[in-house]
C-alpha positions in Angstrom: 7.6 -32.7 221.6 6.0 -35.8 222.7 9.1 -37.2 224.2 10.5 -36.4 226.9 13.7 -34.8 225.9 12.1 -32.5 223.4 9.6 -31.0 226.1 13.0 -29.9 227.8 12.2 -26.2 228.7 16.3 -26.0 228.2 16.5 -27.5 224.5 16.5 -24.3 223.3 18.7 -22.9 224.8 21.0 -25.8 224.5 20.8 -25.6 221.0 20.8 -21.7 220.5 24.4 -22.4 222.7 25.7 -25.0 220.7 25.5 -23.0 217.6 27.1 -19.5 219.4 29.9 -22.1 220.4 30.1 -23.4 217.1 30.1 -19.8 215.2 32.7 -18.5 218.3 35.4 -21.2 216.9 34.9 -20.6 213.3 35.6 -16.9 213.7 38.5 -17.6 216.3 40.2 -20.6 213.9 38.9 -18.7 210.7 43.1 -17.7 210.2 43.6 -21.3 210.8 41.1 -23.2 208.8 41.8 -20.6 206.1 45.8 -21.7 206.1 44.5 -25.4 205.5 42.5 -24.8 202.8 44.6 -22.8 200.7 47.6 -25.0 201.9 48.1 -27.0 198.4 47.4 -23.4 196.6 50.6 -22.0 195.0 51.1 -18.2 196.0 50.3 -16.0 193.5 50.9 -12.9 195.5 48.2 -10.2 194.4 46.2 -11.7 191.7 43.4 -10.0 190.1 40.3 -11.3 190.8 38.5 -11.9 187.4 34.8 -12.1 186.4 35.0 -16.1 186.3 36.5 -16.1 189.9 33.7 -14.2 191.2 30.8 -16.6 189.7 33.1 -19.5 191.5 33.3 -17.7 194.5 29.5 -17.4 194.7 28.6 -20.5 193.4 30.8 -22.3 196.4 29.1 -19.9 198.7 25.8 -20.6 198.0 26.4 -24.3 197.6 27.8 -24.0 201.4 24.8 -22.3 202.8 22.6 -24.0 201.2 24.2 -27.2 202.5 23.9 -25.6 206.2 20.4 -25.4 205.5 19.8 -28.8 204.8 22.4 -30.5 206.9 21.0 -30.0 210.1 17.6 -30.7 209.6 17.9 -33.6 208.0 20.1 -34.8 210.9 17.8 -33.5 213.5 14.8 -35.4 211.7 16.7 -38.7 211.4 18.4 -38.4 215.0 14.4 -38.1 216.2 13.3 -41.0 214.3 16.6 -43.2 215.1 15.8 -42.7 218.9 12.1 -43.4 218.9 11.5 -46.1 216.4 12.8 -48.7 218.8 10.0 -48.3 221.2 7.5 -48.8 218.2 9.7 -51.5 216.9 10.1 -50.3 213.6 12.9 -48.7 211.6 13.9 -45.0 211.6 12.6 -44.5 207.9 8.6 -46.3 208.7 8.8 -44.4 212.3 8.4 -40.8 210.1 5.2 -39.8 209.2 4.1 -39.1 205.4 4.9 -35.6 205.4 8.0 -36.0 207.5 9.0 -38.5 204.7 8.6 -35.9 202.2 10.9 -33.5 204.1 13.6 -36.0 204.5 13.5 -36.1 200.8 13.3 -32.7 200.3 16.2 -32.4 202.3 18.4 -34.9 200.7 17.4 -33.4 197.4 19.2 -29.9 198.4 22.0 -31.4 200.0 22.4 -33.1 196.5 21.9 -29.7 194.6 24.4 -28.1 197.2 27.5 -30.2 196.8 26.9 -29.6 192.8 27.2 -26.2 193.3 29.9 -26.6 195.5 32.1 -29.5 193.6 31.0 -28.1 189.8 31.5 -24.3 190.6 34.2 -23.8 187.7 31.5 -25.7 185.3 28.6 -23.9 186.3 30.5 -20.6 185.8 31.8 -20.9 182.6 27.6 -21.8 181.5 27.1 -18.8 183.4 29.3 -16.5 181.3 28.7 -17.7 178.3 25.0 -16.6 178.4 25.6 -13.2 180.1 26.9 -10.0 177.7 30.7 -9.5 177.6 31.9 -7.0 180.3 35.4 -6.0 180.2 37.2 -6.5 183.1 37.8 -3.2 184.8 41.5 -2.5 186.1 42.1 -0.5 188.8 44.4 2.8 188.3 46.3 2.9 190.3 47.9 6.3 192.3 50.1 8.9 191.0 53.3 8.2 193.9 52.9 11.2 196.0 56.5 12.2 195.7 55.4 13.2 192.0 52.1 15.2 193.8 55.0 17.1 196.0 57.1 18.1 192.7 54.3 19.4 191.2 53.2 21.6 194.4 56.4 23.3 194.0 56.3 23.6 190.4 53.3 25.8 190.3 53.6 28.6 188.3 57.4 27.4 187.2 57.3 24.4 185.3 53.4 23.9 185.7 50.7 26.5 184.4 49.0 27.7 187.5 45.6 28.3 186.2 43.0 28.4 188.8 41.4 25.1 187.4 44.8 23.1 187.4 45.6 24.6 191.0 42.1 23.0 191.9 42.8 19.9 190.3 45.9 19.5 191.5 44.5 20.2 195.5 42.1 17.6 194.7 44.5 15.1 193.4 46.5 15.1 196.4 44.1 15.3 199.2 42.2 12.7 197.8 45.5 10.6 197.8 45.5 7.5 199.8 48.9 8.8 201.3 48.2 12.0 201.9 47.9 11.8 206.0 51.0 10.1 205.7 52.8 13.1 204.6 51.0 15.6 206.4 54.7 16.6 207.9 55.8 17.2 204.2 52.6 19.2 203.4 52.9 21.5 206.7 56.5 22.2 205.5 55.4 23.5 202.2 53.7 26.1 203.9 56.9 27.8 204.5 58.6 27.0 200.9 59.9 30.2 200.1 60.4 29.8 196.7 56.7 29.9 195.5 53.9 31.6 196.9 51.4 28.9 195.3 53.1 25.8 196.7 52.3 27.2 199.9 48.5 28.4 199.2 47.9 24.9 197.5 49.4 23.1 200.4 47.2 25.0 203.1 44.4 24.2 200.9 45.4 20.8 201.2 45.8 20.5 204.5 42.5 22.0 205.3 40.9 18.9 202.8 42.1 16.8 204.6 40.2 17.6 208.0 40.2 19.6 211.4 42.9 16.7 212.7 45.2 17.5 210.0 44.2 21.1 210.8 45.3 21.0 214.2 48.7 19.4 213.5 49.3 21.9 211.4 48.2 24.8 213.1 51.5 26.2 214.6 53.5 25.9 211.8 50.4 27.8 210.2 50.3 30.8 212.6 54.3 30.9 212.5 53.7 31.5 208.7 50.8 34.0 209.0 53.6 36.4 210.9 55.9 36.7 208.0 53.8 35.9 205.0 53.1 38.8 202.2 50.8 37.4 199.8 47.1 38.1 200.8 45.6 35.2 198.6 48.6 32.6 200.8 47.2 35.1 204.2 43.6 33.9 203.5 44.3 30.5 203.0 46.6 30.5 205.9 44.1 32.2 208.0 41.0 29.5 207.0 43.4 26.4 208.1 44.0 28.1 211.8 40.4 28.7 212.1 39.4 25.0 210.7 42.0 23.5 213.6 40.0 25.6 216.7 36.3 23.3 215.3 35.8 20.8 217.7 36.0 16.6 215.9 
């Protein structure tokens, strides 16, 4: 602070705009400096991501903030002493004071410990894992295709034992699907399948699951139903989808 360009009442925010600037392009170029640094990576399409690539991942991480957090003041520290020594006539390194010296080699020390983190990854996971118990790696399930959910709708009481239990499991199964909005125009035309009175009570119980939205979309072909339908348990859950589409989102 005792030179003149540090007592700058604008350094700060010179500096507080120089780093916006610099986070502004990484997040603008991130697609870009992502395509060079995968660019000599063969395309595996979608790979499971094991145990071992996880420890890497956050090994290179860490190795990378911690480098941010050493770079930068160790280059502010030498910049000062590089610009003043010259009036002093003495180097950059005798211009610091003791406990400046010790932070320059503090500094350098983490830089040092960064780039092992970040060039040795693979080496430091693999000591990692072999001191930590085994954990098998968890796959995924994935979903039942929806066109098999359909099937099943209309096989209620068929093909498929309609206990109350499975009827509930089954709702469940396919509101919770991840394409189940999709196919809301499949589900609202189950309320009129003919053929089976539990297709259409599963489907309105569906339908409601899925929320007031789904509701509403649904709600015409709902009240159309409600005017011919003969089944009181199909009426009630007819009646509980209209009145979910009138609640405001």
């Amino acid at each position: 602070m005792m030179h003149p360009y540090g007592a700058s009442p604008w350094l700060g925010w010179l500096l507080a705009a120089a780093f916006g600037l610099a986070a502004l392009i990484v997040w603008a170029l991130s697609g870009w400096i992502a395509a060079r640094m995968l660019a000599g990576v063969t395309d595996e399409g979608d790979a499971r991501i094991t145990r071992f690539d996880f420890v890497v991942i956050g090994c290179v991480l860490m190795g990378l903030w911690w480098l941010k957090e050493s770079v930068v003041p160790f280059a502010g520290l030498w910049l000062k002493a590089f610009v003043n020594s010259p009036e002093l006539g003495k180097s950059a390194f005798n211009w610091l004071l003791e406990n400046a010296k010790v932070t320059m080699l503090t500094e350098l020390l983490q830089i040092s410990l960064a780039l092992v983190s970040i060039l040795r990854a693979s080496s430091i996971a693999k000591w990692i894992l072999r001191h930590v118990p085994h954990v098998p790696d968890i796959v995924p399930e994935r979903p039942e295709p929806f066109e098999n959910l359909l099937r099943r709708l209309k096989e209620l009481g068929l093909r498929q034992v309609a206990r109350r239990d499975i009827v509930a499991k089954l709702v469940e199964q396919v509101a919770t699907h991840p394409d189940a909005y999709l196919h809301l125009e499949d589900l609202t035309g189950l309320l009129h399948y003919e053929a089976n009175s539990l297709t259409r009570s599963a489907s309105a119980r569906v339908i409601a699951r899925l929320g007031s939205e789904a509701a509403r979309k649904s709600k015409n072909s709902a009240i159309t139903r409600l005017a011919d339908e003969e089944s009181p348990e199909v009426k009630g859950d007819l009646t509980a989808l209209v009145a979910l589409a009138a609640v405001d989102p």
